[in-house]
N, C-alpha and C positions, 0 to 999 in steps of 0.2 A: 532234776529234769522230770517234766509228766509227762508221761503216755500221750500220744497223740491222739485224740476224737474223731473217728472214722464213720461217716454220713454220709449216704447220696439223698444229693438235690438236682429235681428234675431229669435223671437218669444219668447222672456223673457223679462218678468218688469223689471227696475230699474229704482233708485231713485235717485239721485245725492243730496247731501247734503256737505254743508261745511266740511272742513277737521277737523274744530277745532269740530264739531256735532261726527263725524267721529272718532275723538279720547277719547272724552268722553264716546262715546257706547263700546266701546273697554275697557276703564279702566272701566267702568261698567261691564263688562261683566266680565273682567279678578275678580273684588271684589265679587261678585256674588259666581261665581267658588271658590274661596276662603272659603266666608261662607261657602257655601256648605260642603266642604271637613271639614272643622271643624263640621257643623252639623252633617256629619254623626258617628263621634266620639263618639256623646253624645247620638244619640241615643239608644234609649233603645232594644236592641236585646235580645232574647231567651238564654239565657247560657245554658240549660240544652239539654244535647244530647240525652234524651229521648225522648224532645218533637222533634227534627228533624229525629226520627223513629217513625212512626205512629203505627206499628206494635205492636212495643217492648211497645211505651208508650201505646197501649189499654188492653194487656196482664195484665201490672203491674197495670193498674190502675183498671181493673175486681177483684183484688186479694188483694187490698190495707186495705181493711176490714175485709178481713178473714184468712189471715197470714203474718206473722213475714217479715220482711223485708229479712232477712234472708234466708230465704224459698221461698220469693220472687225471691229473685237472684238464688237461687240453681236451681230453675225450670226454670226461664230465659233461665242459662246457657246450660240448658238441651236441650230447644227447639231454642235457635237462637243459640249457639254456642259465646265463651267467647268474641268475638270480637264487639258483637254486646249486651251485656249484661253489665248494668253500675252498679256503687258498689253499698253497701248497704247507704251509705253518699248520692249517687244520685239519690236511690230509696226513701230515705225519705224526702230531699228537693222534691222531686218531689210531692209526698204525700202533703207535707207540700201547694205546689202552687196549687193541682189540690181542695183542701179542702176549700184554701182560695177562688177560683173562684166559687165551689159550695156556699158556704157562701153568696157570692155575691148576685149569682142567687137568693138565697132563700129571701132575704131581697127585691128585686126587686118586688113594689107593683103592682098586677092586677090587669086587666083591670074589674069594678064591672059593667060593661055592658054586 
């Protein structure tokens, strides 16, 4: 492998490296890119359309303990209007995630200093 040749023309670096360097970095690049687009498949995103309404999800989650899912959504619907209110299936998987992260929190041991 050589040394790369390090010149500025017209007030910009460049490097001059073999062409066979040259095409390596290239199909490196293009597998890279690859991965990627496959990594982002797997990762893990948010399904629930409450949590990309911060509104709607602080609403239902104030009220998650002291009424009926049902009641949950009737009142939703009342103050955001049906477009912006998720069903009663989406108010309780939600319930269901926002319970398991308090859970979390609450097992997380303090600091005894």
């Amino acid at each position: 492998m050589e040394e790369p040749t390090k010149r500025t023309l017209a007030g910009v670096e460049l490097v001059t490296i073999p062409v066979t360097e040259y095409a390596e970095l290239l199909d490196c690049r293009r597998r890279l890119a690859e991965l990627r687009a496959v990594q982002t498949r797997f990762e893990r995103r948010c399904r629930s359309p409450i949590e990309h309404d911060s509104e709607v999800a602080s609403f239902i989650a104030d009220r998650l303990d002291r009424m009926t899912f049902a009641d949950i959504r009737a009142e939703c619907v009342a103050r955001f209007g049906a477009a912006r209110t998720p069903s009663r299936t989406a108010i309780h998987l939600y319930s269901v995630r926002v319970r398991g992260r308090l859970g979390r929190l609450a097992t997380v041991p303090r600091d005894a200093g």
